[in-house]
PyMOL Python script that loads the backbone (N, CA, C, O; Angstrom):
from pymol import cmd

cmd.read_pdbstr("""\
ATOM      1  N   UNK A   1       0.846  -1.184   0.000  1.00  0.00           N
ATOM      2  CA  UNK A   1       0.000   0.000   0.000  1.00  0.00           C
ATOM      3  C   UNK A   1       0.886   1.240   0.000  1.00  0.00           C
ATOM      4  O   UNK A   1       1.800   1.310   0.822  1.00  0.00           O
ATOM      5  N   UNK A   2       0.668   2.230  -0.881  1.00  0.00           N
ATOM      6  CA  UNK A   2       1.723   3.310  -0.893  1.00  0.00           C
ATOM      7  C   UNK A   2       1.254   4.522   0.279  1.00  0.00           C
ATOM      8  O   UNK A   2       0.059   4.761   0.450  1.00  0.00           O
ATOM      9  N   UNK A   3       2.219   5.174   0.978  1.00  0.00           N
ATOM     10  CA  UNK A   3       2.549   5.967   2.033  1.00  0.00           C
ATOM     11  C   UNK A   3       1.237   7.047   1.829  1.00  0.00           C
ATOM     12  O   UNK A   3       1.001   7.745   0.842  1.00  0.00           O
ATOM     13  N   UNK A   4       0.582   6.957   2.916  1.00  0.00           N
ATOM     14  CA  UNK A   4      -0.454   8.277   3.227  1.00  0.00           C
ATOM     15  C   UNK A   4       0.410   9.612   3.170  1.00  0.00           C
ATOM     16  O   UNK A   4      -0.282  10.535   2.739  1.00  0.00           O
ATOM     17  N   UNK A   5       1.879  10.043   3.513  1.00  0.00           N
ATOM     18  CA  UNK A   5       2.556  11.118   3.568  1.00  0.00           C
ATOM     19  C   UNK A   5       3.070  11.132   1.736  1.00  0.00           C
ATOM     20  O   UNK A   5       3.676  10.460   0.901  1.00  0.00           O
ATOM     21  N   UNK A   6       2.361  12.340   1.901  1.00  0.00           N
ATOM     22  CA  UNK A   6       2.753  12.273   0.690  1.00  0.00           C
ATOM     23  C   UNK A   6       4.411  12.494  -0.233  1.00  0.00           C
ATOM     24  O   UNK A   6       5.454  12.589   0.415  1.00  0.00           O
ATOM     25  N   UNK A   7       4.407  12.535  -1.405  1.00  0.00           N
ATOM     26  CA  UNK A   7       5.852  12.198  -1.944  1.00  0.00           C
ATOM     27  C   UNK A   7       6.551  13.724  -2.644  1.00  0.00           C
ATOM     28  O   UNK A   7       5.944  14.569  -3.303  1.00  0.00           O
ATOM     29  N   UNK A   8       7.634  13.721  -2.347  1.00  0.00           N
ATOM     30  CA  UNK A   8       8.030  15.327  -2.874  1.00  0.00           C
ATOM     31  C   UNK A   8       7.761  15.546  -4.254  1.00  0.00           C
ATOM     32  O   UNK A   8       7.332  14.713  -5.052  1.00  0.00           O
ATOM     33  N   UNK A   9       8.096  16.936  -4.502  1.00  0.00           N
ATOM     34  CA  UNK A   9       7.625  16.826  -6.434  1.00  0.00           C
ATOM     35  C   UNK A   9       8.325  16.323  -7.173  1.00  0.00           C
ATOM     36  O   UNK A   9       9.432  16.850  -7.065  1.00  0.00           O
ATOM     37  N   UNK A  10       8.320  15.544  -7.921  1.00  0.00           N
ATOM     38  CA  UNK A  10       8.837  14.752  -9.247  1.00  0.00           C
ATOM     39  C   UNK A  10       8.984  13.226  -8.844  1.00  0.00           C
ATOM     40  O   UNK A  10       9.444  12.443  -9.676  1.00  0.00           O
ATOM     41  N   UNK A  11       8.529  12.698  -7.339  1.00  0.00           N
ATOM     42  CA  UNK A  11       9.103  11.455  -6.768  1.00  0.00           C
ATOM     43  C   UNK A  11       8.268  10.798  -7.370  1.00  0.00           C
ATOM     44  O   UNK A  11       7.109  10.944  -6.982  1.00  0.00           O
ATOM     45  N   UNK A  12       8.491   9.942  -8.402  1.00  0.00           N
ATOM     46  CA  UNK A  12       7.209   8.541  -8.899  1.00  0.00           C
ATOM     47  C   UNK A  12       7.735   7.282  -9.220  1.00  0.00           C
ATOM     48  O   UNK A  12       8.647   6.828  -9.912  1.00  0.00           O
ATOM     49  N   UNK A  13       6.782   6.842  -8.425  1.00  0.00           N
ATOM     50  CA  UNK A  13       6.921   5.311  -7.910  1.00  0.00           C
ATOM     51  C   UNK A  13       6.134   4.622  -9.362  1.00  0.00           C
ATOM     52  O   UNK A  13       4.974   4.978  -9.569  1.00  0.00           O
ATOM     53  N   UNK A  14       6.699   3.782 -10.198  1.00  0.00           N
ATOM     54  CA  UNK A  14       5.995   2.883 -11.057  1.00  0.00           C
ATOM     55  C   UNK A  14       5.831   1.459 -11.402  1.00  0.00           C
ATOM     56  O   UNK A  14       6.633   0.814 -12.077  1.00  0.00           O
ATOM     57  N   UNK A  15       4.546   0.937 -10.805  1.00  0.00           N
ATOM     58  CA  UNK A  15       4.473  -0.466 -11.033  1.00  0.00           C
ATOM     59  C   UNK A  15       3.553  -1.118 -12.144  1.00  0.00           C
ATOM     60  O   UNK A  15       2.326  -1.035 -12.209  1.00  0.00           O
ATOM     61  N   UNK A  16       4.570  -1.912 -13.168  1.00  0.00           N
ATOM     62  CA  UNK A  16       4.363  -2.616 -14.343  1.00  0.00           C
ATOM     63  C   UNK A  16       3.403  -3.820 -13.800  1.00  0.00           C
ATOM     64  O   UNK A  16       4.110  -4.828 -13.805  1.00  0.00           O
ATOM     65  N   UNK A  17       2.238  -4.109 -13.384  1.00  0.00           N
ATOM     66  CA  UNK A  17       1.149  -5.318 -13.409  1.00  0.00           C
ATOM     67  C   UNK A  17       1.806  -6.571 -14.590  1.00  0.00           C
ATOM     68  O   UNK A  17       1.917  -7.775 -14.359  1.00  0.00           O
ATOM     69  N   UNK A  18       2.068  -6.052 -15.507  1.00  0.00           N
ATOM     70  CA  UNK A  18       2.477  -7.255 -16.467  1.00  0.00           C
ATOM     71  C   UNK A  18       3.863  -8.078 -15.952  1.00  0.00           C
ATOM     72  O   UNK A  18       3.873  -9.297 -15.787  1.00  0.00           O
ATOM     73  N   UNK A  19       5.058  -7.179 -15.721  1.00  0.00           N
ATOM     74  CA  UNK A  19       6.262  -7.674 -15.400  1.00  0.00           C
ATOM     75  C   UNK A  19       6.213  -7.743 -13.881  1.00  0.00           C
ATOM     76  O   UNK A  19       7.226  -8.288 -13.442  1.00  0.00           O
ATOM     77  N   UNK A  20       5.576  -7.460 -13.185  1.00  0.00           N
ATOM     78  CA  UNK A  20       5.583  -6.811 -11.617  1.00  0.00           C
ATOM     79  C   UNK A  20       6.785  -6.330 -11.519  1.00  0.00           C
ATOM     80  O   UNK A  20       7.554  -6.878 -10.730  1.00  0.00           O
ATOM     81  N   UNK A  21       7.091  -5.551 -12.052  1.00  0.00           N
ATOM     82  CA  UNK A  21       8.407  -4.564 -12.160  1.00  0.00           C
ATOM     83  C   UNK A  21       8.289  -3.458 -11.497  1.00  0.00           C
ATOM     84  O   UNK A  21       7.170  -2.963 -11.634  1.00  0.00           O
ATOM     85  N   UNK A  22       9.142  -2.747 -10.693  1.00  0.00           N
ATOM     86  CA  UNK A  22       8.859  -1.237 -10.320  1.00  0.00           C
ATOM     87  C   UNK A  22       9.947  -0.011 -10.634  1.00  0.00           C
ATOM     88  O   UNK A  22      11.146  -0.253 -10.495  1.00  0.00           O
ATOM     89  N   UNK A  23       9.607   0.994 -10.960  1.00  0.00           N
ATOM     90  CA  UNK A  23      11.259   1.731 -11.696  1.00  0.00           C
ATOM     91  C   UNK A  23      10.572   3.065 -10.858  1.00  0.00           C
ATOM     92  O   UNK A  23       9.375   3.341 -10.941  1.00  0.00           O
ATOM     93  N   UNK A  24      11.784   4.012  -9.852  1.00  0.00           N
ATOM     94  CA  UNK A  24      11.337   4.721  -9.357  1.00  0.00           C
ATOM     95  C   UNK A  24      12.247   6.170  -9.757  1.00  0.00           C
ATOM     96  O   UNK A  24      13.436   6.237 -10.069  1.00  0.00           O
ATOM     97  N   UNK A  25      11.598   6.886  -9.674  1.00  0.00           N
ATOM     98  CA  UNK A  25      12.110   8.096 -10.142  1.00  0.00           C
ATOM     99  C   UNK A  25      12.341   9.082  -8.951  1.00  0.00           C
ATOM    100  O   UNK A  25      11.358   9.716  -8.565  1.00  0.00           O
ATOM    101  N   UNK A  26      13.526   9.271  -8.342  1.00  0.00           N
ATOM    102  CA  UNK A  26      13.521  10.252  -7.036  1.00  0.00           C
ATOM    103  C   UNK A  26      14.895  11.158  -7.621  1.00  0.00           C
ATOM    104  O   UNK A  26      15.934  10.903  -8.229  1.00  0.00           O
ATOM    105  N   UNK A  27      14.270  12.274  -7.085  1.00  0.00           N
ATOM    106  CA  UNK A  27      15.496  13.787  -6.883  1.00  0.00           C
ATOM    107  C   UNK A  27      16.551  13.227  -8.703  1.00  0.00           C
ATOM    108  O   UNK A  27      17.767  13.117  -8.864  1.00  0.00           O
ATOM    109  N   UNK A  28      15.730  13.072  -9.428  1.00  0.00           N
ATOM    110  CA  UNK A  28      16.345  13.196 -10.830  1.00  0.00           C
ATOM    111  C   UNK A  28      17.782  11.442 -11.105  1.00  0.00           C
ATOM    112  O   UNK A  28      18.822  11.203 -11.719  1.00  0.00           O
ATOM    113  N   UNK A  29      16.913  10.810 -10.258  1.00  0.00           N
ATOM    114  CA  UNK A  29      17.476   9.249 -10.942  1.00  0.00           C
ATOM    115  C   UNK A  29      16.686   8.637 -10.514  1.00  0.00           C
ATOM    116  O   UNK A  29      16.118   8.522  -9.428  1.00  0.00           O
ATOM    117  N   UNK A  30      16.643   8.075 -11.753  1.00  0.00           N
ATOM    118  CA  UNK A  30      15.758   6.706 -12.684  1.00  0.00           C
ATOM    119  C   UNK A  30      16.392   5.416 -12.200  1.00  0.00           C
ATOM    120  O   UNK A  30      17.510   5.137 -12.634  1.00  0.00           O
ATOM    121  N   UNK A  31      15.564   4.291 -11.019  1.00  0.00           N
ATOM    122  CA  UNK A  31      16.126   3.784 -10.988  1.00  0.00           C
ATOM    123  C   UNK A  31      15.388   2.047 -11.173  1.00  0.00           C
ATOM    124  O   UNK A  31      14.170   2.147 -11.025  1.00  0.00           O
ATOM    125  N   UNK A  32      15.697   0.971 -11.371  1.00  0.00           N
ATOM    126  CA  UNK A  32      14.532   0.103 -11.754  1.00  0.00           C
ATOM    127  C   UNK A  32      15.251  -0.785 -10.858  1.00  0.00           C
ATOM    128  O   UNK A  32      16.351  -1.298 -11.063  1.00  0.00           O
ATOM    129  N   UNK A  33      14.153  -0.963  -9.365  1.00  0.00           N
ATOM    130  CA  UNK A  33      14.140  -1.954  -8.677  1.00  0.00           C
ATOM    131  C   UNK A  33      14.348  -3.355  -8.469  1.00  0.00           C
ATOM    132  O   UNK A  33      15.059  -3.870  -7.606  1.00  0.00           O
ATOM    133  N   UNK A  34      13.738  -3.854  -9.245  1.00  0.00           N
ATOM    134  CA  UNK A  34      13.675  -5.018  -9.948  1.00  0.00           C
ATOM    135  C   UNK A  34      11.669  -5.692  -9.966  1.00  0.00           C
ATOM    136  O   UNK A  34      10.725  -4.902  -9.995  1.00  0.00           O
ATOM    137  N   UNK A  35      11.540  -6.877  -9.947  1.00  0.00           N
ATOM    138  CA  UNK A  35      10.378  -7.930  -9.446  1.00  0.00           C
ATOM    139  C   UNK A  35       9.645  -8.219  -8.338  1.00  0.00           C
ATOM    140  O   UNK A  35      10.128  -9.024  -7.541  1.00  0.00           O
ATOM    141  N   UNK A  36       8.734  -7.804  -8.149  1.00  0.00           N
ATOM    142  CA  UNK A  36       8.008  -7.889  -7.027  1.00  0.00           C
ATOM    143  C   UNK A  36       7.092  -8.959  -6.763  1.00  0.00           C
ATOM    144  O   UNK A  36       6.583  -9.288  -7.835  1.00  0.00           O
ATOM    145  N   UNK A  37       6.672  -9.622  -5.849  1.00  0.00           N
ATOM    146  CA  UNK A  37       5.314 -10.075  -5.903  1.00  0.00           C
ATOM    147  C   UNK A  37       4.133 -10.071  -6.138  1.00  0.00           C
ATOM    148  O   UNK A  37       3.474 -10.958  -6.681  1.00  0.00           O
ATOM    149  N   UNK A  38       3.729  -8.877  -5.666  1.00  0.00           N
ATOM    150  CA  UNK A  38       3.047  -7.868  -5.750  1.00  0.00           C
ATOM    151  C   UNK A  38       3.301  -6.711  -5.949  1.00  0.00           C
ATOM    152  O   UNK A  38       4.463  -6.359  -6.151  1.00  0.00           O
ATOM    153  N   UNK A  39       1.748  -5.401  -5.933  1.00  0.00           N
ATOM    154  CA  UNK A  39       2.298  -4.482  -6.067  1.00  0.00           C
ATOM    155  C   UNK A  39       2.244  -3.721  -4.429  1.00  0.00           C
ATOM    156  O   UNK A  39       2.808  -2.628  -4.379  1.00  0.00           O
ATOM    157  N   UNK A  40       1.657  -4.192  -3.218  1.00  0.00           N
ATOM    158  CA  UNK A  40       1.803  -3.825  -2.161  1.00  0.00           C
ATOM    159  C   UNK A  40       3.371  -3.760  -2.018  1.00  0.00           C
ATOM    160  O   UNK A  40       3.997  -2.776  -1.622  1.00  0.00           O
ATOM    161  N   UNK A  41       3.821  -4.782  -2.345  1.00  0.00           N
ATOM    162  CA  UNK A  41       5.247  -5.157  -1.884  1.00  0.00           C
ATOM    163  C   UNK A  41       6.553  -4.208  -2.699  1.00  0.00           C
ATOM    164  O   UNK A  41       7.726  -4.125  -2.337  1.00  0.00           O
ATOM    165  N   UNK A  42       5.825  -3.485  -4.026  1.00  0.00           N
ATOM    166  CA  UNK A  42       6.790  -3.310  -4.615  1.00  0.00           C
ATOM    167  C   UNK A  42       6.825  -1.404  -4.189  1.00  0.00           C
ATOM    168  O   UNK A  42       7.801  -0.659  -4.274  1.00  0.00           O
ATOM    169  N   UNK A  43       5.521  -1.080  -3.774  1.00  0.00           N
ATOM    170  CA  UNK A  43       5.981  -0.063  -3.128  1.00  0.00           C
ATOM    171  C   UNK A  43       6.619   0.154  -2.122  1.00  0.00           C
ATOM    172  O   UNK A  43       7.426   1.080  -2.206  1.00  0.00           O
ATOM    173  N   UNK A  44       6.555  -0.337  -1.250  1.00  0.00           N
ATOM    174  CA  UNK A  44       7.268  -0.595   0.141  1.00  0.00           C
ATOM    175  C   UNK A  44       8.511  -1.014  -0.144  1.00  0.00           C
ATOM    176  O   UNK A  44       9.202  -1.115   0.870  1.00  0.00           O
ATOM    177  N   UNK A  45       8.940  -1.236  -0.937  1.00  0.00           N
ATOM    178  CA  UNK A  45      10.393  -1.371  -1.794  1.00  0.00           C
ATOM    179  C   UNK A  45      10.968  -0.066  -1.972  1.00  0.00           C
ATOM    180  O   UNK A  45      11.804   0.553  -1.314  1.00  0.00           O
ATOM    181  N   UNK A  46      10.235   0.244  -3.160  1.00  0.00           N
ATOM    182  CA  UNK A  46      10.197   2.033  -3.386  1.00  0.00           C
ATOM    183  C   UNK A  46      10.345   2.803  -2.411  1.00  0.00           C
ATOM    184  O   UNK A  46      11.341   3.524  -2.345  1.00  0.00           O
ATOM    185  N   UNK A  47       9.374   2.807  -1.446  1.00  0.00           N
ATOM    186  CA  UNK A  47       9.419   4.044  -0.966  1.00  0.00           C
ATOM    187  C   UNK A  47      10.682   3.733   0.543  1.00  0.00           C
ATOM    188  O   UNK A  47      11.255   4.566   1.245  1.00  0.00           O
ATOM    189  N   UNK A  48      10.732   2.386   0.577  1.00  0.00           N
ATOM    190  CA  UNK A  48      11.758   2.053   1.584  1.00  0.00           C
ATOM    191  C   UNK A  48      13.515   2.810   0.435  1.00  0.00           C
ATOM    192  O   UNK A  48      14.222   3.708   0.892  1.00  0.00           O
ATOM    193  N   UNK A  49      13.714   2.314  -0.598  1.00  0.00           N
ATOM    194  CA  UNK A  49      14.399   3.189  -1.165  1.00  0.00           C
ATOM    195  C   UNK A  49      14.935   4.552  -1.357  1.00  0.00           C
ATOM    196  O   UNK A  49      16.137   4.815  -1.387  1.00  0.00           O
ATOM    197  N   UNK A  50      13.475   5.844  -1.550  1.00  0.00           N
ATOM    198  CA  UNK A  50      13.913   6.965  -1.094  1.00  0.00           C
ATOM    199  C   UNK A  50      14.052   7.668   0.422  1.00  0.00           C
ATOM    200  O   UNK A  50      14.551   8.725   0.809  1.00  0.00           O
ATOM    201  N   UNK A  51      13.381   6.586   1.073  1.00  0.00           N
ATOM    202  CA  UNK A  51      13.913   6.983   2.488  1.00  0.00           C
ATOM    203  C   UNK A  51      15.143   6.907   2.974  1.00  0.00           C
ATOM    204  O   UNK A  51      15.652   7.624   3.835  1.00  0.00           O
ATOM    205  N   UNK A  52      15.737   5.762   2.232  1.00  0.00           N
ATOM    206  CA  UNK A  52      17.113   5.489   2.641  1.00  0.00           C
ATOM    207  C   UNK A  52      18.445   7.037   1.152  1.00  0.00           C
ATOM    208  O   UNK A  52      19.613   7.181   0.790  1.00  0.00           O
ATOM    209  N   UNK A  53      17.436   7.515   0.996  1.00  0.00           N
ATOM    210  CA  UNK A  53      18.195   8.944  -0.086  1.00  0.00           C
ATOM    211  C   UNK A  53      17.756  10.213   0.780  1.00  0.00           C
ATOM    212  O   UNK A  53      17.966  11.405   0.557  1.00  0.00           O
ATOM    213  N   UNK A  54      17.098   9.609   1.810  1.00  0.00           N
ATOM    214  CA  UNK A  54      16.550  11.284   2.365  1.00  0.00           C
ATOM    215  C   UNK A  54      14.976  11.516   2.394  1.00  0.00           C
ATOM    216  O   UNK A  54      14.474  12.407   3.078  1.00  0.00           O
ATOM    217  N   UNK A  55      14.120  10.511   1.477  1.00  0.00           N
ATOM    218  CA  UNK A  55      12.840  11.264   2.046  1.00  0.00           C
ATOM    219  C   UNK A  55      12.720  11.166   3.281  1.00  0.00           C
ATOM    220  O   UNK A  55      13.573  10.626   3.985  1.00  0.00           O
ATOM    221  N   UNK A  56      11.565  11.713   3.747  1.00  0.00           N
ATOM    222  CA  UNK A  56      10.864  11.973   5.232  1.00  0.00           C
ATOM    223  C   UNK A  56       9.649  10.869   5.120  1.00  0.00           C
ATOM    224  O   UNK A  56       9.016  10.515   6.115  1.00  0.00           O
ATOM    225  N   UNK A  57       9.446  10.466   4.063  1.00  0.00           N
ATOM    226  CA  UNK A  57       7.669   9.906   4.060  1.00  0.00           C
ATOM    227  C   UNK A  57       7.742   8.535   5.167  1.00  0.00           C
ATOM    228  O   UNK A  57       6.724   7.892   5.421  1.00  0.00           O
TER     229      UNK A  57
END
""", "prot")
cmd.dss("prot")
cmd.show_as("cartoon", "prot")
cmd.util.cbc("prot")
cmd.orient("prot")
């Protein structure tokens, strides 16, 4: 489930349903996660990612 706090401007989180792929875009790099299970799981990936760059969410 993606973060009730919301995400700074340009931060987007993207999950592919076909590949369960996720590629996230924070503070100007593109970066592609990899395979998820889901897509609960693949945000919590994500957003565990820009936290560890500095977000606050």
């Amino acid at each position: 489930m993606p973060s009730t706090i919301p995400y700074e401007p340009d931060m987007i989180v993207f999950y592919d349903s076909s590949t369960r792929s996720v590629i996230v875009n924070f503070r100007g790099e593109l970066t592609f996660l990899g395979r998820f299970i889901d897509r609960p799981t693949a945000y919590e990936a994500a957003e565990d990612f820009c936290r560890s760059r500095g977000w606050k969410g």
